[in-house]
MDAnalysis code that builds the backbone (N, CA, C; Angstrom):
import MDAnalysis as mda
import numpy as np

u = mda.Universe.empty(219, n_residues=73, atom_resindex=np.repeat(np.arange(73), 3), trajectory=True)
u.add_TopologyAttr("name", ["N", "CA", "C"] * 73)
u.add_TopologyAttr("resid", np.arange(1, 74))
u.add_TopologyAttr("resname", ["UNK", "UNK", "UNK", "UNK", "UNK", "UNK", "UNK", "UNK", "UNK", "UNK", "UNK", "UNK", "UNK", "UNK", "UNK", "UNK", "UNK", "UNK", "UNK", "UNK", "UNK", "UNK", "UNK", "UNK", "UNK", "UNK", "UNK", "UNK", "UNK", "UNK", "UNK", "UNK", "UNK", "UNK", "UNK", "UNK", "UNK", "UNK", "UNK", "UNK", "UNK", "UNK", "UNK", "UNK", "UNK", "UNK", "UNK", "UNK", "UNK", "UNK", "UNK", "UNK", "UNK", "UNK", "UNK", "UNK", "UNK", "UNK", "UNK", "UNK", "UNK", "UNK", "UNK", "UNK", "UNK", "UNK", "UNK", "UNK", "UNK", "UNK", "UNK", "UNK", "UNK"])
u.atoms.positions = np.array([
    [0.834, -1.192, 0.000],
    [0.000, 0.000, 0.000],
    [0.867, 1.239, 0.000],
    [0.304, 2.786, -0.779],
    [1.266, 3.496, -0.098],
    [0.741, 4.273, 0.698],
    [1.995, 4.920, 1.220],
    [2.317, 5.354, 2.955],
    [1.268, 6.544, 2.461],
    [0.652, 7.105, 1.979],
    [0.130, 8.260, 1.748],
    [-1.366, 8.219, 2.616],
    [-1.990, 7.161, 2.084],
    [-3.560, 7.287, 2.357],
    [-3.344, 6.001, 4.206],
    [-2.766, 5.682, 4.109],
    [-2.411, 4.951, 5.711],
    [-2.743, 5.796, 6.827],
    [-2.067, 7.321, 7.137],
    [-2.458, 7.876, 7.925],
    [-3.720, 8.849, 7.661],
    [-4.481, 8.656, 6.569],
    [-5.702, 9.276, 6.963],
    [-6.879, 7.994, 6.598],
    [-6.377, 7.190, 6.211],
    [-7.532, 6.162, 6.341],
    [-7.641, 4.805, 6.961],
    [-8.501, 4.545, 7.975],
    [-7.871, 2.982, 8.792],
    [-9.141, 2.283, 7.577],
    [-7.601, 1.196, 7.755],
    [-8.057, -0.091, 6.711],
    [-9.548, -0.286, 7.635],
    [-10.294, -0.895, 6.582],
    [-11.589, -1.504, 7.101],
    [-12.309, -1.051, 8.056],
    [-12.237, 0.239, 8.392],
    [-13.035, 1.498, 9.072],
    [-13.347, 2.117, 8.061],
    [-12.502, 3.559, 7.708],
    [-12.693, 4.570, 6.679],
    [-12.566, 4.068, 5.474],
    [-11.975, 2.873, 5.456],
    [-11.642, 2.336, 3.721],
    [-10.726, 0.986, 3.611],
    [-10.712, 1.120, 2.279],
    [-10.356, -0.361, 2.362],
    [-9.043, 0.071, 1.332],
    [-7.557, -0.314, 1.906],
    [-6.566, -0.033, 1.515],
    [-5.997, -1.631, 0.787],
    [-5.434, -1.348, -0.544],
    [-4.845, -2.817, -1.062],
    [-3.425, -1.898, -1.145],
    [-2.900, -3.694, -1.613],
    [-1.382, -3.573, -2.290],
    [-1.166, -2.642, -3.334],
    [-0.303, -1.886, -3.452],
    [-0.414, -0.971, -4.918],
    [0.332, -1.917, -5.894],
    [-0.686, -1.969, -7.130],
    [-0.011, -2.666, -8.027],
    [-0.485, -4.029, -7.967],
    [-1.772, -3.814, -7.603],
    [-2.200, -5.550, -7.163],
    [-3.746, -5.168, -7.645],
    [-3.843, -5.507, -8.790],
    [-5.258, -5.228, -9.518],
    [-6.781, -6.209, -8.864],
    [-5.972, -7.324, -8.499],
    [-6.592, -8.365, -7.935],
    [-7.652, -8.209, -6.413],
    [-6.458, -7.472, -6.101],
    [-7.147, -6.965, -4.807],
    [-7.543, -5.722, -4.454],
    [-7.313, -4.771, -5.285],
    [-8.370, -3.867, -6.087],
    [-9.662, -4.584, -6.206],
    [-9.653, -5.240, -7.054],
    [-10.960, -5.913, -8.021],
    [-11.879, -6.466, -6.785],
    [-11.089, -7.171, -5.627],
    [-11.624, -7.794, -4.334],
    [-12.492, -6.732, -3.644],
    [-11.213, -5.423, -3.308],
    [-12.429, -4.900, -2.634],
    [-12.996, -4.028, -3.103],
    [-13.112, -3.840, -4.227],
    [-14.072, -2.706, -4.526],
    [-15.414, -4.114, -4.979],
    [-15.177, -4.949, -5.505],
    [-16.353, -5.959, -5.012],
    [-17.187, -6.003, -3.852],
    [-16.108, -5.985, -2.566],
    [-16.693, -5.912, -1.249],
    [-17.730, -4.348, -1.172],
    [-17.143, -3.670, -1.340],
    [-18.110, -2.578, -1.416],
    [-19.399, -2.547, -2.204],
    [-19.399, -3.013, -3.164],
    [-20.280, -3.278, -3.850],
    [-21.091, -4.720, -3.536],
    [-20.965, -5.409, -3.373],
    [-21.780, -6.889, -3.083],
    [-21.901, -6.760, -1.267],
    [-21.766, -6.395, -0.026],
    [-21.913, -6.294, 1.104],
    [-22.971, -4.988, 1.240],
    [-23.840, -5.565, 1.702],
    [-24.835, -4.493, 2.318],
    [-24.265, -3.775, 3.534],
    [-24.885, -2.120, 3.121],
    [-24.030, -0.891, 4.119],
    [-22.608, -0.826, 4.395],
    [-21.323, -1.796, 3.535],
    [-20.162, -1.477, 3.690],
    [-20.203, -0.078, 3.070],
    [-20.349, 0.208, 1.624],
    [-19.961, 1.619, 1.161],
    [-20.710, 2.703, 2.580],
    [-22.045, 2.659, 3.018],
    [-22.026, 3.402, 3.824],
    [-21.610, 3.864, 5.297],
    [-21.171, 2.314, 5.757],
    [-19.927, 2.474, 7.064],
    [-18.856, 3.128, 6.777],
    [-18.321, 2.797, 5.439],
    [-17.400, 3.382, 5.388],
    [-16.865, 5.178, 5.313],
    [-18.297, 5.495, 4.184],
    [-18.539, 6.875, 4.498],
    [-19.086, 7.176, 5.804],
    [-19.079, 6.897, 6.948],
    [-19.866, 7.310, 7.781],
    [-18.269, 7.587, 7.937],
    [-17.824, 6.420, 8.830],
    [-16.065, 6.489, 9.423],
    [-15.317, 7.306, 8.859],
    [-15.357, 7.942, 7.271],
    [-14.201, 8.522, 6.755],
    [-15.119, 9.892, 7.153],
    [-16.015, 10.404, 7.089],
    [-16.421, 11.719, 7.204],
    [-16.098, 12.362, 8.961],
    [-16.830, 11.215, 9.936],
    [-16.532, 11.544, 11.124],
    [-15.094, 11.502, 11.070],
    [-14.242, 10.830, 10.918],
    [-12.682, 11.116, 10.699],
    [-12.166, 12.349, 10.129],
    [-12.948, 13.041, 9.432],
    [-12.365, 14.132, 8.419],
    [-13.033, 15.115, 9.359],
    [-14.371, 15.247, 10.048],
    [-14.827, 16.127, 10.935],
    [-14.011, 16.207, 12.223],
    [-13.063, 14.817, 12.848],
    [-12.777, 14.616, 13.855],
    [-10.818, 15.408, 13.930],
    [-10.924, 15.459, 12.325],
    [-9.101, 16.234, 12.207],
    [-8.908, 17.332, 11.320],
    [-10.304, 17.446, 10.535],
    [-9.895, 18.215, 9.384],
    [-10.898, 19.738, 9.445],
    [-11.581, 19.756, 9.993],
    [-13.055, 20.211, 9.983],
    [-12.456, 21.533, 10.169],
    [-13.259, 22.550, 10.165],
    [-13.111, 24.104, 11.019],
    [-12.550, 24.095, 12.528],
    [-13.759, 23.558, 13.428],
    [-13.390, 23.724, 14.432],
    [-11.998, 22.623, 15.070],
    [-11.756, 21.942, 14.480],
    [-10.607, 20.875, 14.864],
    [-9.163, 21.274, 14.339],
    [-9.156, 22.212, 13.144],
    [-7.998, 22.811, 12.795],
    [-7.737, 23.971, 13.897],
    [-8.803, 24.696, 14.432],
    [-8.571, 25.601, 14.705],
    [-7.783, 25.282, 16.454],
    [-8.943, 24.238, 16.774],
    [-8.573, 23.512, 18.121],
    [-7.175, 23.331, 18.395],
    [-6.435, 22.881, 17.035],
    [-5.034, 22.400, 16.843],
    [-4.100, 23.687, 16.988],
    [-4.641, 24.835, 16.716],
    [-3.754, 25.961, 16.608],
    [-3.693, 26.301, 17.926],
    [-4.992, 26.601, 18.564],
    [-4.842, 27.268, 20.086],
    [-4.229, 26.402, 20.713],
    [-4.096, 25.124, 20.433],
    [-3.063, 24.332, 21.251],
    [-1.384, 24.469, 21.376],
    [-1.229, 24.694, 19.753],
    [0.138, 24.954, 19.294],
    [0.677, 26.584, 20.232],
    [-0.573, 27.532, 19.783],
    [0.042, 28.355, 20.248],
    [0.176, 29.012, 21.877],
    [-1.052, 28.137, 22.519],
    [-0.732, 27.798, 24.381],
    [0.717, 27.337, 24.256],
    [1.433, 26.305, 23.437],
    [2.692, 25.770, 23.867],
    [3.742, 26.705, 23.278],
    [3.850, 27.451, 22.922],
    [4.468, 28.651, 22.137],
    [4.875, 29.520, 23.398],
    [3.564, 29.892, 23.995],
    [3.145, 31.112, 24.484],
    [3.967, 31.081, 25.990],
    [4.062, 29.737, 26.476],
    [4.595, 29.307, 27.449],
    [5.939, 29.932, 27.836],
])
């Protein structure tokens, strides 16, 4: 897999991460998404609360007043 999408997506929570370069298992899970009832929508549930939980307005901003309490020190 690469190192890129690892830290913003947990395997088989937010998504389903394969081998790069492995068409096979590509083909597997995007099957799984498609033939399993409510996987595609667990999964969007997990990747959005994940993206609300680090990425959002108030969670960037959360991150700054933190940075800059330890600054300020």
């Amino acid at each position: 897999s690469s190192k890129g999408p690892t830290w913003l997506i947990e395997n088989e929570v937010s998504g389903l991460i394969t081998a790069l370069e492995d068409a096979k298992a590509l083909a597997a899970a995007i099957g799984r998404v498609l033939g399993e009832a409510g996987l595609a929508s667990q999964l969007a549930d997990a990747g959005h609360a994940a993206y609300q939980a680090r990425f959002s307005e108030p969670a960037v901003v959360e991150h700054y007043i933190e940075l800059f309490k330890t600054v300020v020190r």
